[in-house]
NUVEX-129793 format. One line per field, with one value per residue (C-alpha): residue number from 0; residue in three letters; y, z, x. Coordinates in steps of 0.1 Angstrom, whole numbers. Example, Ala and Ser with C-alpha at 12.3 -4.5 7.8 and 13.67 -1.06 7.14 Angstrom:
NUVEX-129793
nr c(0	1)
rest c(ALA	SER)
v c(-45	-11)
w c(78	71)
u c(123	137)
//
This chain:
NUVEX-129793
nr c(0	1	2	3	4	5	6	7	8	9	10	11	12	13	14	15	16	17	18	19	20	21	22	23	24	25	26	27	28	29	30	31	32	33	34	35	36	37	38	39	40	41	42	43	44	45	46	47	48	49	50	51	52	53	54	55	56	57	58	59	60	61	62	63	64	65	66	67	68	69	70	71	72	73	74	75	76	77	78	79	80	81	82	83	84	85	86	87	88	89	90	91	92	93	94	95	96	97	98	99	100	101	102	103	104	105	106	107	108	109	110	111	112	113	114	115	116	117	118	119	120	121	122	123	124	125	126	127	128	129	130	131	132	133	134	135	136	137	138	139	140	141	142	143	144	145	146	147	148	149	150	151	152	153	154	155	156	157	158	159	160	161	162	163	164	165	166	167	168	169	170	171	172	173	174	175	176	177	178	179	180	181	182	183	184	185	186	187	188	189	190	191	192	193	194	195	196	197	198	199	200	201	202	203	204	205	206	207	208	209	210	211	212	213	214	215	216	217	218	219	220	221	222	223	224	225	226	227	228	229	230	231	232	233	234	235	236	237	238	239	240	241	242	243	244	245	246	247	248	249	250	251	252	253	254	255	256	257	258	259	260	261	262	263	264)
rest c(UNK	UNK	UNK	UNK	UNK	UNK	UNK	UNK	UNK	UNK	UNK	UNK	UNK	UNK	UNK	UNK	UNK	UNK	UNK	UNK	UNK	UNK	UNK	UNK	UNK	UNK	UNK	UNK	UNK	UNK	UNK	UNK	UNK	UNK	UNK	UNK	UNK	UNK	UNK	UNK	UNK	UNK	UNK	UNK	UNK	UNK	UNK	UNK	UNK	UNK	UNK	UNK	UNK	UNK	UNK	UNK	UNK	UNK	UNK	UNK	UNK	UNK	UNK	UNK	UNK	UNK	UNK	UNK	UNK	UNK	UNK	UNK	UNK	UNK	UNK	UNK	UNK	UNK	UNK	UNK	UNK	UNK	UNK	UNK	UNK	UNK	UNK	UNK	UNK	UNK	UNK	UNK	UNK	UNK	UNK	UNK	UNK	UNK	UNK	UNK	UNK	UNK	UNK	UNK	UNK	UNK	UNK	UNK	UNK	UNK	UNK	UNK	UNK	UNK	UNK	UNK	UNK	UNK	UNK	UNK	UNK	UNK	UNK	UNK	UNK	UNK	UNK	UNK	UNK	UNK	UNK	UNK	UNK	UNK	UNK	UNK	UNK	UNK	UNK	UNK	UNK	UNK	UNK	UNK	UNK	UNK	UNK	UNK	UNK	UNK	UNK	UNK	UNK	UNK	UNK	UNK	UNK	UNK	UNK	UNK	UNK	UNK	UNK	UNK	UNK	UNK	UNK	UNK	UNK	UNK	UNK	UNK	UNK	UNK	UNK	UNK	UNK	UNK	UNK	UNK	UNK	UNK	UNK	UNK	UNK	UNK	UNK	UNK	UNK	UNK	UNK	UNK	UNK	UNK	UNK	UNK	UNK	UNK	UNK	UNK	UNK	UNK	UNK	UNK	UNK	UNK	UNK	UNK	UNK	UNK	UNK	UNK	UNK	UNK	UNK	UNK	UNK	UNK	UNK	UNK	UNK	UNK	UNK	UNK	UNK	UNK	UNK	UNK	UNK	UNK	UNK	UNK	UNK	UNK	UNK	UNK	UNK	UNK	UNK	UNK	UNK	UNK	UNK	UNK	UNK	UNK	UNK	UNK	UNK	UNK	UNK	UNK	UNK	UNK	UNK	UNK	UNK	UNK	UNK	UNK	UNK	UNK	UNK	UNK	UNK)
v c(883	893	918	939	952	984	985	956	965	927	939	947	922	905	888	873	837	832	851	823	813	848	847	816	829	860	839	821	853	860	883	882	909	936	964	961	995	1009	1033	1044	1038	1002	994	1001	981	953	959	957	924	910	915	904	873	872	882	889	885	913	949	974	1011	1037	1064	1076	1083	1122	1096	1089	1127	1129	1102	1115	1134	1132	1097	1087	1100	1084	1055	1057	1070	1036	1013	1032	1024	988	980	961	994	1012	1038	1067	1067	1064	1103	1130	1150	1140	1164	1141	1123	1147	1123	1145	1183	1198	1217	1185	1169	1195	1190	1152	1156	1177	1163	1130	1149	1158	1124	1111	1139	1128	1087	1099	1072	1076	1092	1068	1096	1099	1131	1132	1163	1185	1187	1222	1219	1189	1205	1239	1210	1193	1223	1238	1203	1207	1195	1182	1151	1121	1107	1108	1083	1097	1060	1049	1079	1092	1122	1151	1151	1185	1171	1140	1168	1185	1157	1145	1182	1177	1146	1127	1090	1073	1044	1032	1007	987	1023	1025	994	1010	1027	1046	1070	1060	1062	1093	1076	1056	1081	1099	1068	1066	1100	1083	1080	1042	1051	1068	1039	1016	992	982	968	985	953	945	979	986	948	951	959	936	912	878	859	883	871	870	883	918	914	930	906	907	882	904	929	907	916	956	952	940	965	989	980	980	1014	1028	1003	984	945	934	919	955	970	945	945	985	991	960	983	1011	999	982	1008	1036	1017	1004	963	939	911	876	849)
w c(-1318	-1353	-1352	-1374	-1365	-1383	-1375	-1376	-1385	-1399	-1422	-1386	-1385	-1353	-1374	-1402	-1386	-1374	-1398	-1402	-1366	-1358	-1381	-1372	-1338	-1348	-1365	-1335	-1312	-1341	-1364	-1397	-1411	-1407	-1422	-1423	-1415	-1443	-1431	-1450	-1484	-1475	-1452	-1472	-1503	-1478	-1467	-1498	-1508	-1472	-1484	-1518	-1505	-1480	-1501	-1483	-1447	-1453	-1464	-1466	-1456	-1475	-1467	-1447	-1406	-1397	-1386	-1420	-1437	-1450	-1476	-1495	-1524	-1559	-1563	-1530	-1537	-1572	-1553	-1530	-1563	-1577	-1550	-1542	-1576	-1566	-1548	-1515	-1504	-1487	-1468	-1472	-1444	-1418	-1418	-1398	-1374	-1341	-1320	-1288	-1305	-1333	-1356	-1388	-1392	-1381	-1416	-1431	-1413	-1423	-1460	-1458	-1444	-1469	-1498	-1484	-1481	-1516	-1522	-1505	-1524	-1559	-1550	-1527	-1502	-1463	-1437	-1417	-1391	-1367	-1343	-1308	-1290	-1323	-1320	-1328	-1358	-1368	-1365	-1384	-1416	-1416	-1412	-1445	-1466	-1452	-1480	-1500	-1485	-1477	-1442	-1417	-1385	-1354	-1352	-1318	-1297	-1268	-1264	-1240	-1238	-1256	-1282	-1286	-1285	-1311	-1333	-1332	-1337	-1371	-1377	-1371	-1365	-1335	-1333	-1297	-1290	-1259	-1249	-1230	-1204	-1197	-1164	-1162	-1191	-1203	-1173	-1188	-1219	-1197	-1186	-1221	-1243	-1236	-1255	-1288	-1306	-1315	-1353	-1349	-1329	-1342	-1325	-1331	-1320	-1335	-1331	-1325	-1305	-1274	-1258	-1233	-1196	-1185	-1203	-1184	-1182	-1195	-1225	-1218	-1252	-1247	-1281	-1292	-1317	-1330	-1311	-1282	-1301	-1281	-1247	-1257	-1266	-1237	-1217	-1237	-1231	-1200	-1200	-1223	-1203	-1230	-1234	-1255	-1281	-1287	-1294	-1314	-1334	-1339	-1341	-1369	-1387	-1385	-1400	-1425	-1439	-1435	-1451	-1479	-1469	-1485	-1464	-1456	-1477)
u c(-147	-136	-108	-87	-55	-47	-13	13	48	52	81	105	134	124	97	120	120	88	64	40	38	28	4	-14	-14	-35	-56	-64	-73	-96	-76	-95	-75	-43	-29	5	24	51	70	105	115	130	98	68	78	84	50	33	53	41	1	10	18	-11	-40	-71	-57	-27	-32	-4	4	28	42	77	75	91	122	126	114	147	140	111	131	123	132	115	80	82	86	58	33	43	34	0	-10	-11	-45	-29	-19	-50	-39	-8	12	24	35	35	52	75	90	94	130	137	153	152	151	115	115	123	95	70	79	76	44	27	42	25	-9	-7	0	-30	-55	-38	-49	-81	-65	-68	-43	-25	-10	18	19	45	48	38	3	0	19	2	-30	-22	-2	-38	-61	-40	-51	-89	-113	-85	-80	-99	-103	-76	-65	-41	-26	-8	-29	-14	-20	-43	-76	-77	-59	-82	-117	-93	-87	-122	-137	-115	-133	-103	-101	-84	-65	-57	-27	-15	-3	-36	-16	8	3	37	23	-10	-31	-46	-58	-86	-101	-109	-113	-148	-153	-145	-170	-178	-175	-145	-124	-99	-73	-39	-12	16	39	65	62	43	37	5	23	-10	-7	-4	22	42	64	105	109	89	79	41	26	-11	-26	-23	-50	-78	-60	-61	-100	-104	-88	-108	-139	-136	-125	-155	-180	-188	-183	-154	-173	-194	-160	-147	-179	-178	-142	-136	-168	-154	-115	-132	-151	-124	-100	-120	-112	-132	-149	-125	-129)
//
């Protein structure tokens, strides 16, 4: 299986000493390529450095999380105009709105957000989304940019099924993580995955976040990494019937032509 991981956060600290092992490891579960996620002033930088020194195997993401919406001022969003001029960085993001922790004023939030949309329509890049708890508000920030902007993924997916048949009736990508093994909260997401539309699916781990709960053995460390992409496919599939290699096969498609990635060499 060929796989593409649209959302690594390789820049965390709990990668610093053994970048190249993890690496070589998604390799070996058949990782052709990954996005890596930049989230916050000091992040995203790090993630365009990270595929600048992985050409062709590392792509990047910028943008600042709601956490962070307190950073985009002036001098922030110049920041973020000035790496998406560079051509490792395919997507803006991740942004959005989260209401479940609250870790930066919901008005503040709100203006991140938007400023980030107008971002994307200035570059015509893709959305690389975050929405917890705030679906309704999400909805009503993207409904206002309608026509303006260029394609759009929910990342990390966890939410109702009214709010997946509202995301999708947006046209709305989805990206599904290890959330979907994680039977304390994400029992529900089995049952409604199969509604995604195989052109509209994408996988991630969002590592070091969100390790598999199935995954066997289970790893001491309770770190997520990317070779554990091949255990969520597999979990998926099952869910939507399918075999793992047809979702591979679509869902690597599908990334690849949402986010503009050129073939492996």
């Amino acid at each position: 299986m060929e796989l593409i991981d649209i959302g690594a956060n390789l820049g965390h600290e709990s990668f610093d000493h053994d970048l190249d092992a993890v690496l070589a490891r998604a390799r070996a579960a058949g990782i052709s390529q990954m996005l890596v996620t930049g989230a916050s002033r000091e992040g995203s930088p790090k993630a365009l450095a990270l595929a600048q020194a992985h050409p062709g195997f590392l792509y990047a993401t910028a943008g600042v999380h709601p956490h962070h919406a307190l950073e985009v001022t002036a001098e922030g969003l110049a920041e973020l105009r000035a790496l998406h001029a560079h051509p490792e960085v395919l997507a803006v993001g991740e942004c959005g709105l989260d209401y479940f922790r609250d870790l930066a004023p919901r008005h503040a939030q709100r203006r991140a957000f938007e400023q980030q949309l107008e971002l994307a329509a200035e570059f015509g890049k893709p959305l690389f989304l975050h929405q917890r708890d705030a679906h309704a508000d999400f909805m009503g920030v993207m409904k206002e940019f309608e026509g303006r902007i260029g394609p759009a993924v929910v990342h990390c997916f966890t939410g109702t099924r009214e709010e997946l048949f509202d995301c999708l009736d947006a046209d709305f990508y989805i990206g599904i993580t290890g959330w979907l093994c994680d039977e304390r909260r994400g029992g529900h997401l089995r049952e409604i995955v199969k509604n995604i539309p195989a052109d509209r699916l994408m996988i991630e781990t969002d590592a070091p976040y969100l390790l598999p709960r199935t995954v066997r053995p289970m790893p001491s460390h309770r770190r997520n990494e990317p070779m554990y992409l091949q255990h969520i496919v597999e979990e998926l599939a099952r869910d939507r019937g399918e075999t793992p290699e047809q979702t591979a096969a679509a869902s690597t498609a599908t990334a690849r032509a949402f986010f503009h990635i050129p073939d492996p060499a």
